[in-house]
Residue frames as a rotation matrix with the C-alpha (Angstrom) as fourth column:
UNK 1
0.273 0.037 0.961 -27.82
0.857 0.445 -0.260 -10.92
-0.438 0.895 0.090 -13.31
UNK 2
-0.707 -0.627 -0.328 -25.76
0.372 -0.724 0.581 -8.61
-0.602 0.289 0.745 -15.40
UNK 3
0.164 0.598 -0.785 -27.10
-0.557 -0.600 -0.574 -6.37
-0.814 0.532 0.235 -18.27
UNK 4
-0.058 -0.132 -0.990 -25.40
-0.982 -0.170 0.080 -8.41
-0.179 0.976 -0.120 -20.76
UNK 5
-0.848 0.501 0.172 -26.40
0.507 0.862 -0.015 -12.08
-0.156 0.074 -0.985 -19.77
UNK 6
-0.483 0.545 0.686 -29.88
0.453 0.825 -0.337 -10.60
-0.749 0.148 -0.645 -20.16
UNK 7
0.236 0.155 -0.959 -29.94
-0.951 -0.165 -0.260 -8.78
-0.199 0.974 0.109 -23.40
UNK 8
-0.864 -0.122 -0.488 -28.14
-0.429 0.688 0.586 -12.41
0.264 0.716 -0.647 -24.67
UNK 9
-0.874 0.317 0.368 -30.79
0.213 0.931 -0.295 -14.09
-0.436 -0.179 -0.882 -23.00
UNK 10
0.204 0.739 0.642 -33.54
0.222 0.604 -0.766 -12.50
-0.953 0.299 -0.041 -24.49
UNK 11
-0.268 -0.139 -0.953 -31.74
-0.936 0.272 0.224 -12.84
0.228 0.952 -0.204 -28.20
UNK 12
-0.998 -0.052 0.017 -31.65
-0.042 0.920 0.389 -16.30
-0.036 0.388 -0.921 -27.56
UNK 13
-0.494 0.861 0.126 -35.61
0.450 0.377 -0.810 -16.57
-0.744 -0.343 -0.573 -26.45
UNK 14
0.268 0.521 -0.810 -36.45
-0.637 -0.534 -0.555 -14.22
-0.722 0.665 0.189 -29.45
UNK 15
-0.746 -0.329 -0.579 -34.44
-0.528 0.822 0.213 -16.95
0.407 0.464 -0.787 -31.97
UNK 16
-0.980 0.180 0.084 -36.58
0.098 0.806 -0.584 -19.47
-0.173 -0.564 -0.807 -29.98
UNK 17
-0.234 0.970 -0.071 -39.60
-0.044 -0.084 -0.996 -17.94
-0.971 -0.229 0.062 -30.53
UNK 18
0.193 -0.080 -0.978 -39.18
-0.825 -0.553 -0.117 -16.84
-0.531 0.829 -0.172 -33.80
UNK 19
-0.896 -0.415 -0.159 -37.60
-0.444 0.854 0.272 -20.37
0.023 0.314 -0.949 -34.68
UNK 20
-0.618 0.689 0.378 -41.12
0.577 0.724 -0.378 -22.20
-0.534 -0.016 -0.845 -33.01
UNK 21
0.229 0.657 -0.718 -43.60
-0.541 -0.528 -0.655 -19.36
-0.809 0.538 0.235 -34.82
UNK 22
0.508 0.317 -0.801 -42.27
-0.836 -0.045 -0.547 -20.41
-0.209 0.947 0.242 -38.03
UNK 23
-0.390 -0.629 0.673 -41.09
-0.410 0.773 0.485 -23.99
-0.825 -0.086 -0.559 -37.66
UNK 24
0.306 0.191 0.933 -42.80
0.507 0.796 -0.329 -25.30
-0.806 0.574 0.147 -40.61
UNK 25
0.962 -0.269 -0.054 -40.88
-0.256 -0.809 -0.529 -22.55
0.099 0.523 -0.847 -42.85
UNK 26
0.269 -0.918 0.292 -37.87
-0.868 -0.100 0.486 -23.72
-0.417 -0.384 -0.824 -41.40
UNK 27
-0.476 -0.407 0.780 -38.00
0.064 0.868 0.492 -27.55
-0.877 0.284 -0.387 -42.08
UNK 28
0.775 0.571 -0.271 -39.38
-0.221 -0.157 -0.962 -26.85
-0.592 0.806 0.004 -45.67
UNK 29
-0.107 -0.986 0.129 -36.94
0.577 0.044 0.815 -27.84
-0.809 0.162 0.564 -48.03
UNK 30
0.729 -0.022 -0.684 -35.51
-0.321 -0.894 -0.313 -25.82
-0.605 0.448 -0.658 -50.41
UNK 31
0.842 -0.504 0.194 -32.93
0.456 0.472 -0.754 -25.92
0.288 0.723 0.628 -53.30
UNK 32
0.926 -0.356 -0.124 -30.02
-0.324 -0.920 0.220 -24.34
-0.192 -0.164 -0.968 -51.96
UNK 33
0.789 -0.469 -0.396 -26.15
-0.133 0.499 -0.856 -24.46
0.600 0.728 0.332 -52.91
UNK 34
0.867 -0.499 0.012 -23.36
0.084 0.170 0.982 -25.64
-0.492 -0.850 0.190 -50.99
UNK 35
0.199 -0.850 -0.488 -20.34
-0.687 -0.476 0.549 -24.32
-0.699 0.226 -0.678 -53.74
UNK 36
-0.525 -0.813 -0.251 -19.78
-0.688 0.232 0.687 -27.22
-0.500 0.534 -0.682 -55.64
UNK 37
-0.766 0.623 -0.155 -22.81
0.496 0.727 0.475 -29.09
0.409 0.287 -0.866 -55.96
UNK 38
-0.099 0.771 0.629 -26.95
-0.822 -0.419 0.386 -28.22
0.561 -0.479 0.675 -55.27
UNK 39
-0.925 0.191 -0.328 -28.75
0.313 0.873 -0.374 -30.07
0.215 -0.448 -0.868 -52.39
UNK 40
-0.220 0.897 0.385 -32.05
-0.331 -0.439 0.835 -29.98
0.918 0.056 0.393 -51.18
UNK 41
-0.737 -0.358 -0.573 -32.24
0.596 0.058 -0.801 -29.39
0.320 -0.932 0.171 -47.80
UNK 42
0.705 0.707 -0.065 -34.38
0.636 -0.588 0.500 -27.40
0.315 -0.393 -0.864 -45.10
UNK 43
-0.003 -0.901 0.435 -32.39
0.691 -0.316 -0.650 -24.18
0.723 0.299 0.623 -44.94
UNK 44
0.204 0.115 0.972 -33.84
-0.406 -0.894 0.191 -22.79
0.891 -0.434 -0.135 -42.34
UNK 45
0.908 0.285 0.307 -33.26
-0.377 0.237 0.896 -25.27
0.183 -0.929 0.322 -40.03
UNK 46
0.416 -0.862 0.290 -29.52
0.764 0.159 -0.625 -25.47
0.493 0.482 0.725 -41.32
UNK 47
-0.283 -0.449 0.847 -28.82
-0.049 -0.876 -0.481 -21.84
0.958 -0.177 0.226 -40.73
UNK 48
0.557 0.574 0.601 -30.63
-0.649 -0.152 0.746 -22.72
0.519 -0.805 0.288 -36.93
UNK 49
0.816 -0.555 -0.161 -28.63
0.573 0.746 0.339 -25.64
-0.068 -0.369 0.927 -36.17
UNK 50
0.166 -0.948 0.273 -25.46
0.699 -0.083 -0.710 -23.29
0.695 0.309 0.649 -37.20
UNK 51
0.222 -0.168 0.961 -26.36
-0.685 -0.728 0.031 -20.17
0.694 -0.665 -0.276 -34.85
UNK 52
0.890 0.381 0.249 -26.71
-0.431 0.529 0.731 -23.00
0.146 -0.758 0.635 -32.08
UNK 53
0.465 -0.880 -0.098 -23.37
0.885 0.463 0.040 -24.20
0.010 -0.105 0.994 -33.02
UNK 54
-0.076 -0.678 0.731 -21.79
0.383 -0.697 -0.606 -20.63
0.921 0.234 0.313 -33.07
UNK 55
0.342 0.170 0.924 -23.35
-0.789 -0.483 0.381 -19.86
0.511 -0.859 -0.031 -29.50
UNK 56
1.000 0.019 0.022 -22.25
-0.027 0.885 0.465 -23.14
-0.010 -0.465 0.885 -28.42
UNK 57
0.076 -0.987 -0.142 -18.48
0.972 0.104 -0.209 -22.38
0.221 -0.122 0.968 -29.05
UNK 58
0.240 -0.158 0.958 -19.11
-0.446 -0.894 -0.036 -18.55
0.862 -0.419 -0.285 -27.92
UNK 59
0.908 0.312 0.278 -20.39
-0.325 0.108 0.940 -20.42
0.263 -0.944 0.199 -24.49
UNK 60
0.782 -0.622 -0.042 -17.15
0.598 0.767 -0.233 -22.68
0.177 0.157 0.972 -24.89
UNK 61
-0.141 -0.888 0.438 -14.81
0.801 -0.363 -0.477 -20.12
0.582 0.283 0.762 -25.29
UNK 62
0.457 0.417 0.785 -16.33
-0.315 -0.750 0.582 -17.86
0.832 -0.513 -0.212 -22.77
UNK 63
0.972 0.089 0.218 -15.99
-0.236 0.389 0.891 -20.68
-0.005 -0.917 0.399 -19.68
UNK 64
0.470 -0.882 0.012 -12.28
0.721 0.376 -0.583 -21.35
0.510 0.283 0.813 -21.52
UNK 65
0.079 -0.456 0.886 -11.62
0.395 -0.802 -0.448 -17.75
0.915 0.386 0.117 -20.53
UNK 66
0.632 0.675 0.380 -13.23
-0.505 -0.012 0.863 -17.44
0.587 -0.738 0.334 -17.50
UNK 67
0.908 -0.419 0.021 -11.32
0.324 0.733 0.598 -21.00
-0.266 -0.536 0.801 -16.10
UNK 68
0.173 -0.942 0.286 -7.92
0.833 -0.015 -0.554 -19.36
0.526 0.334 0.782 -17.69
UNK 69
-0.249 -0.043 0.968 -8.36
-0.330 -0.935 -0.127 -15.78
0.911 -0.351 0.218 -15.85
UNK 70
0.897 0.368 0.243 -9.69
-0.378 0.357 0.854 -17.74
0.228 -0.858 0.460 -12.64
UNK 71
0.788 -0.590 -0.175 -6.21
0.520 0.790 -0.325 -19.90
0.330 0.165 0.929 -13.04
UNK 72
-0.233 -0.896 0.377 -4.04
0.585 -0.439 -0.681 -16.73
0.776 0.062 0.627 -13.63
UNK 73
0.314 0.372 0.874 -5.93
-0.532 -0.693 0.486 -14.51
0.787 -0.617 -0.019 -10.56
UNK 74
0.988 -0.120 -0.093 -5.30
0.152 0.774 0.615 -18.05
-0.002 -0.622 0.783 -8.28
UNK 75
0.121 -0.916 0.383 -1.48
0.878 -0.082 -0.472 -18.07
0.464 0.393 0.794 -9.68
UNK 76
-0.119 -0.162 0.980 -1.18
0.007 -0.987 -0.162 -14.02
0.993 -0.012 0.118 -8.99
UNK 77
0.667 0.564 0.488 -2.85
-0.381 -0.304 0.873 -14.52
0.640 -0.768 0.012 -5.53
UNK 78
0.865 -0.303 -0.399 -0.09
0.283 0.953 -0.110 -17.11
0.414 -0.017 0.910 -4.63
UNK 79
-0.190 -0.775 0.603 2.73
0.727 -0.524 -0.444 -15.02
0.660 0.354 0.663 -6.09
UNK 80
-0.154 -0.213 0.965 1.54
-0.414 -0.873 -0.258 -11.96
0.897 -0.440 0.046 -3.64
UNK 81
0.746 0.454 0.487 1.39
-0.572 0.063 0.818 -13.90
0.341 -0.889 0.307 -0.40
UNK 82
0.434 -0.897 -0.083 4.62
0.752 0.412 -0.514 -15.13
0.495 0.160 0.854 -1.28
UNK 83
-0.442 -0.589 0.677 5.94
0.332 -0.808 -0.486 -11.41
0.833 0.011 0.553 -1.51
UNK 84
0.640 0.561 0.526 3.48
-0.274 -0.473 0.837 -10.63
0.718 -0.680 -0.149 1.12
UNK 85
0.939 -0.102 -0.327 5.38
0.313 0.644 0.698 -13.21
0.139 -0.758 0.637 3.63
UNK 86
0.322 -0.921 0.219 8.57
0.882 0.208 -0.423 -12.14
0.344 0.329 0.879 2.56
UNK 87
-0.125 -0.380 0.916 8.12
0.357 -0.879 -0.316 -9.16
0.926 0.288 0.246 3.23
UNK 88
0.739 0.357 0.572 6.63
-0.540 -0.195 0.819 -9.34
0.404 -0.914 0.048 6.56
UNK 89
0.491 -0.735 -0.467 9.92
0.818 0.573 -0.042 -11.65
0.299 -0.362 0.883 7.18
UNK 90
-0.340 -0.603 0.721 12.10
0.420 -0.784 -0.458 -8.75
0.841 0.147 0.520 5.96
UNK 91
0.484 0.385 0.786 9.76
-0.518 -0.598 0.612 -6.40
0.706 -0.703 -0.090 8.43
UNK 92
0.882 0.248 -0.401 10.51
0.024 0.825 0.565 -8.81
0.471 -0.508 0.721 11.07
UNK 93
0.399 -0.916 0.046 13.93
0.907 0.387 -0.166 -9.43
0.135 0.108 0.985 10.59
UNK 94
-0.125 -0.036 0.992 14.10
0.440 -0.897 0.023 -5.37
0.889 0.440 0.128 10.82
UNK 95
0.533 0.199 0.822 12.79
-0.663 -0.505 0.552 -5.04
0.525 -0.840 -0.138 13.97
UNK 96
0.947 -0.058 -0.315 14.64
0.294 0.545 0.785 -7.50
0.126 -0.836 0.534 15.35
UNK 97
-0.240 -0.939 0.245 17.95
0.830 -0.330 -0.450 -5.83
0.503 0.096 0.859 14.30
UNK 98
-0.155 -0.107 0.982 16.79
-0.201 -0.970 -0.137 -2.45
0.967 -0.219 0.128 15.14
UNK 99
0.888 0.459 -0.011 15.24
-0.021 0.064 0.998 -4.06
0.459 -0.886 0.066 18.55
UNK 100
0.520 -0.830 -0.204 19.06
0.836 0.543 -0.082 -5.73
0.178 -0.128 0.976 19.00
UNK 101
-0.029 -0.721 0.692 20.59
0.824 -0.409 -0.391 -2.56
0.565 0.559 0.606 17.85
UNK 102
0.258 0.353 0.899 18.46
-0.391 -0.813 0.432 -0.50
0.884 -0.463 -0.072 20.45
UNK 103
0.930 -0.353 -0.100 19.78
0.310 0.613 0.727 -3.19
-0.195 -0.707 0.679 23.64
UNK 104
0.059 -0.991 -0.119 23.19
0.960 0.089 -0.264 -2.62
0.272 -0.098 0.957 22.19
UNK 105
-0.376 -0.454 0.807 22.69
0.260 -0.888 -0.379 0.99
0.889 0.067 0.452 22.69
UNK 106
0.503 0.434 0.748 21.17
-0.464 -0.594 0.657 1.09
0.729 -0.677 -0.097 25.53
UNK 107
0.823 -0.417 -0.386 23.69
0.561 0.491 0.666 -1.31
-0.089 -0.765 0.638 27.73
UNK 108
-0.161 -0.886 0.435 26.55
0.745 -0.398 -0.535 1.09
0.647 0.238 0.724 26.19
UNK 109
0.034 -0.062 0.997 24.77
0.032 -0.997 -0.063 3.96
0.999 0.034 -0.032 27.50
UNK 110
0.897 0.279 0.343 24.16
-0.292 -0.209 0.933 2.30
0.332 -0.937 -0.105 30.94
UNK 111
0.628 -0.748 -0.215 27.80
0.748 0.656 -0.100 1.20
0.216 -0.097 0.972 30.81
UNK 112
-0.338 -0.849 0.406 28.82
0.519 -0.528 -0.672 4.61
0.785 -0.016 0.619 30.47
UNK 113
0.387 0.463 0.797 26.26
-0.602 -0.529 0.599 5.97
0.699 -0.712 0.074 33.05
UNK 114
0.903 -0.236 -0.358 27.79
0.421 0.646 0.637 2.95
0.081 -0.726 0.683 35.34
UNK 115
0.079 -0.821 -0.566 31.16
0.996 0.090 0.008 4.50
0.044 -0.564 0.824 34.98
UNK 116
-0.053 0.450 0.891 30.06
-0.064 -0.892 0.447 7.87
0.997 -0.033 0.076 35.18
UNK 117
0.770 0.511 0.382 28.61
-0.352 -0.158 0.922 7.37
0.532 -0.845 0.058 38.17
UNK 118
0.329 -0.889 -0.319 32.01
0.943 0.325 0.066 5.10
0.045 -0.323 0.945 39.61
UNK 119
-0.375 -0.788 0.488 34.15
0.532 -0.614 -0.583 8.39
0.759 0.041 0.650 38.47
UNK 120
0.264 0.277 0.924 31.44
-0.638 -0.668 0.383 11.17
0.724 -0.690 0.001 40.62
UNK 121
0.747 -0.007 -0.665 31.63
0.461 0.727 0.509 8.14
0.480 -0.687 0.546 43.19
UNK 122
-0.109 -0.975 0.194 35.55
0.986 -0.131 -0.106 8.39
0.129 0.180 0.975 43.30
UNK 123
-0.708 -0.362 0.607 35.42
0.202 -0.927 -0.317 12.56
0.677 -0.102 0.729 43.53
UNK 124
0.720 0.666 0.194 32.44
-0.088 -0.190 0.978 12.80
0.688 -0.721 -0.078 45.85
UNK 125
0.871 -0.381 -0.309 34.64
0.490 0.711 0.504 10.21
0.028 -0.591 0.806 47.95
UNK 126
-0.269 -0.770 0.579 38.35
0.776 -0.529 -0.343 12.15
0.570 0.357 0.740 47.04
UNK 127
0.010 0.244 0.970 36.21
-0.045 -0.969 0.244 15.61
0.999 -0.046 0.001 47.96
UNK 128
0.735 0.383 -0.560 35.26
0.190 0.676 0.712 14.01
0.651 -0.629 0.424 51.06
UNK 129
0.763 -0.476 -0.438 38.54
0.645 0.516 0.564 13.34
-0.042 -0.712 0.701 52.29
UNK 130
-0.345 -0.647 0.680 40.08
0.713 -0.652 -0.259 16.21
0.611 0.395 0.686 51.15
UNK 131
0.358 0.606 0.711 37.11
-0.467 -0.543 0.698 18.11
0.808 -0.582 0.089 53.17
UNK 132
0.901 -0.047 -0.431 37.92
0.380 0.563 0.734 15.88
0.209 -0.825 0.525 56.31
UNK 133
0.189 -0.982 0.022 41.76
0.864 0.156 -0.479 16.47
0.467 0.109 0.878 55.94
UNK 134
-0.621 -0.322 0.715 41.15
0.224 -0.946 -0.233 20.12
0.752 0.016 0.659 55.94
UNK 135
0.285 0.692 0.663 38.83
-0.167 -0.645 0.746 20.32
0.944 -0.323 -0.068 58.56
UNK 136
0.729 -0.369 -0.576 40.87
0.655 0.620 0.432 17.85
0.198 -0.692 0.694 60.73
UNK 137
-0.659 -0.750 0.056 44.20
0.653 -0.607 -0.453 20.90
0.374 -0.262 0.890 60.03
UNK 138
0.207 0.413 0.887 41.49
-0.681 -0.590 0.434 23.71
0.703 -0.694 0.159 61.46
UNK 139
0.865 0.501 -0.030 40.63
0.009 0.046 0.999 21.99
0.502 -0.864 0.035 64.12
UNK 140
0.199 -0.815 -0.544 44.45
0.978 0.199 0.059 21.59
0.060 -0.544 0.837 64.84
UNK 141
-0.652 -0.421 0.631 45.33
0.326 -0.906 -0.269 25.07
0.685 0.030 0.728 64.03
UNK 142
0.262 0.417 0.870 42.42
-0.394 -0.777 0.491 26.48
0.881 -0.471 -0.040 66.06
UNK 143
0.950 0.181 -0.254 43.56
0.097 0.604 0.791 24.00
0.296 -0.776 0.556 68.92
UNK 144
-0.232 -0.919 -0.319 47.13
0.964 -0.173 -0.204 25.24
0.132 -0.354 0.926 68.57
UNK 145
-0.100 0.167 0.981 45.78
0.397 -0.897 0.193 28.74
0.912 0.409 0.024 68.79
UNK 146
0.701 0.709 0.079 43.74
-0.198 0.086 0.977 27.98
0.685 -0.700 0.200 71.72
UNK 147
0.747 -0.520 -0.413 46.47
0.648 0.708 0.280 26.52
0.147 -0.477 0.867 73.25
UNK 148
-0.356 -0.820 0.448 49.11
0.665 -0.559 -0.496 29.73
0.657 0.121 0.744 72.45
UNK 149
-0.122 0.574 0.810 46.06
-0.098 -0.819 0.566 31.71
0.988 -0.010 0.156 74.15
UNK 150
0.937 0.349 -0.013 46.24
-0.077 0.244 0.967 30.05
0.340 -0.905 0.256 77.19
UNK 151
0.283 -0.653 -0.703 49.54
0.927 -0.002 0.374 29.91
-0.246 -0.757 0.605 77.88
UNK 152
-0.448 -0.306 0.840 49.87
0.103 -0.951 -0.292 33.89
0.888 -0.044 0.457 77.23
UNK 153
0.596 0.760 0.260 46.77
-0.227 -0.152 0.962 33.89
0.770 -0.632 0.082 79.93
UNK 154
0.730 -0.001 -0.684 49.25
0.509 0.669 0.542 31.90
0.457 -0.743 0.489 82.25
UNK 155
-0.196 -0.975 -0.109 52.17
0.963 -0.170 -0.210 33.48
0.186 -0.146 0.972 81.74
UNK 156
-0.134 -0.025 0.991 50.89
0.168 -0.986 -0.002 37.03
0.977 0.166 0.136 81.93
UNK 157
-0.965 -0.252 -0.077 51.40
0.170 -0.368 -0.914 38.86
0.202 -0.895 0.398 85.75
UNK 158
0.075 0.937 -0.340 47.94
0.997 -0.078 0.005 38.82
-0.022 -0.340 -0.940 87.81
UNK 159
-0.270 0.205 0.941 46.27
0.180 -0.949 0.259 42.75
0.946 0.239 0.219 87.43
UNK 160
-0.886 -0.114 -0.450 46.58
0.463 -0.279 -0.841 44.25
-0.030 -0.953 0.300 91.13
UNK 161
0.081 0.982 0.172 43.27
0.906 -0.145 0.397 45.74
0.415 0.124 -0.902 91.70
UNK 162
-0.385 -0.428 0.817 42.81
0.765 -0.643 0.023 48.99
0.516 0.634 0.576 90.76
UNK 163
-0.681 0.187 -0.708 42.45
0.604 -0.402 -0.688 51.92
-0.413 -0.896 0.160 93.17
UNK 164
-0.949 0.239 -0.205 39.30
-0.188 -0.952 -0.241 53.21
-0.252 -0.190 0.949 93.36
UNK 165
-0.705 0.312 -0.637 37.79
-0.373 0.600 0.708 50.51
0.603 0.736 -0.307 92.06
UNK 166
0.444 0.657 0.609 34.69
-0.868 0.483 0.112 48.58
-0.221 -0.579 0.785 94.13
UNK 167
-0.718 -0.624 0.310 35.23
-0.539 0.779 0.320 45.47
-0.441 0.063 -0.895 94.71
UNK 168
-0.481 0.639 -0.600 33.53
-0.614 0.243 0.751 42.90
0.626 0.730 0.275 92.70
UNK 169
-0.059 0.762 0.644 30.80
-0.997 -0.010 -0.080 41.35
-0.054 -0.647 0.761 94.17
């Protein structure tokens, strides 16, 4: 219970008392005027019946507000779970581009690592046979060497054994 439901509440219960304390003061009539003409009336229970009607269209106009600010908070609450959704689309729709956009870049990059790797392939392979080629002319050159060395060996005149020499065992 707020502070200001119960300050009204006890105004009203002071009225209430006050009203039953002096209730035969109230319905007393009296002469009293009404602007154009006298009447005789109980004025105190006049001016009671009016507060009761003035708190009775406060209350009225209180629950009017209330059910209009409840209406427009309901309305508002709508209106941002709209924008909420929308926006979590948008989000959505965002990552799926950027997800898309990260696949396209990554099949480029293994496209170019794929032919990367083809080209080193291709010179590894090239280097290869270039190495093979050239080791295939050594082996001829040292085999034509080998070959020049042996037929000097053949052709050269046997060494007479040398006087003074031991023979070889």
């Amino acid at each position: 219970m707020g502070l200001r439901t119960a300050v009204l509440l006890v105004v009203v219960l002071l009225i209430a008392a006050l009203a039953a304390l002096n209730w035969s003061l109230l319905v007393s009539p009296t002469l009293m005027s009404v602007g154009f003409m006298q009447v005789t009336a109980p004025f105190g229970l006049i001016m009671l019946g009016l507060t009761a009607l003035l708190g009775i269209f406060f209350v009225a106009y209180v629950v009017y507000l209330q059910s209009s600010i409840l209406l427009e908070t309901r309305r508002h609450t709508k209106e941002m779970q709209a924008q909420r959704d929308l926006a979590d689309k948008a989000e959505a729709s965002r990552f799926t581009e950027l997800r898309n956009f990260l696949e396209t870049q990554e099949n480029a990059h293994m496209a170019r690592n794929a032919e990367r790797h083809a080209a080193l392939l291709a010179r590894i392979e090239q280097l290869e046979a270039a190495a093979r080629s050239r080791a295939d002319q050594t082996d001829n050159t040292i085999a034509a060497h080998i070959g020049q060395l042996e037929d000097r060996f053949d052709r050269r005149p046997a060494v007479p054994a040398a006087v003074g020499m031991p023979p070889a065992v």
